[in-house]
N, C-alpha and C positions, 0 to 999 in steps of 0.2 A: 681856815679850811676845816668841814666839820670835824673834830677827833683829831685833826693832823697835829705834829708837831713842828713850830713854823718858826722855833728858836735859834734854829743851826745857820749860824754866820760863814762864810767863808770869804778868803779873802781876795779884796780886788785891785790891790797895789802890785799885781804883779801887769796890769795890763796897761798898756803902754798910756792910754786916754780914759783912765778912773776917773783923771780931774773932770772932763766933762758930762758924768752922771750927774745929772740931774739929785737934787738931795734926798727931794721926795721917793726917788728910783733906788738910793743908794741900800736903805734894807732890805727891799726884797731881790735887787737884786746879788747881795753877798749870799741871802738864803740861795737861791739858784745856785751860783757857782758852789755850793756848800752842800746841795744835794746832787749835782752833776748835769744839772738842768742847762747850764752857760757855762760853756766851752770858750768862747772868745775864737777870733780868727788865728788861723796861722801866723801870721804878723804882728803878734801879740797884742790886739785890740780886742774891746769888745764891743766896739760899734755902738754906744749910748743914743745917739741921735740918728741910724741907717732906721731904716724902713725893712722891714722883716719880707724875704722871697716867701715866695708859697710852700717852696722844700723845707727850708727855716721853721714857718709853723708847723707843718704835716711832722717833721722831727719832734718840734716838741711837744705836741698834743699828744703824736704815740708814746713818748716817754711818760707824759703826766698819765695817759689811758693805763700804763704798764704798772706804774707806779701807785696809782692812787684808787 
């Protein structure tokens, strides 16, 4: 990301189905959880393989617009 800094790991053992990220998924998505971007569900998942609501995106486009 032009300028950005895309090193910040966070971590994703706490979510109940980390095993099921995908490997290729696994760094950028610990970057997310590591800038606040992924939240995970209330039920402590974070849904690797769900298909993303329309609310889901519009949340995190306006996060990344706020952000970036």
């Amino acid at each position: 990301w032009k300028g950005q800094d895309v090193t910040a790991q966070g971590d994703l053992t706490p979510f109940a189905d980390a095993a099921k990220i995908s490997t290729y998924a696994q760094v950028p998505m610990a970057w997310a959880v590591a800038e606040g971007f992924l939240e995970g569900y209330g039920d402590g998942t974070v849904g690797p393989q769900n298909t993303l609501t329309r609310a889901q995106m519009a949340k995190l486009l306006t996060i990344l617009d706020q952000n970036f």
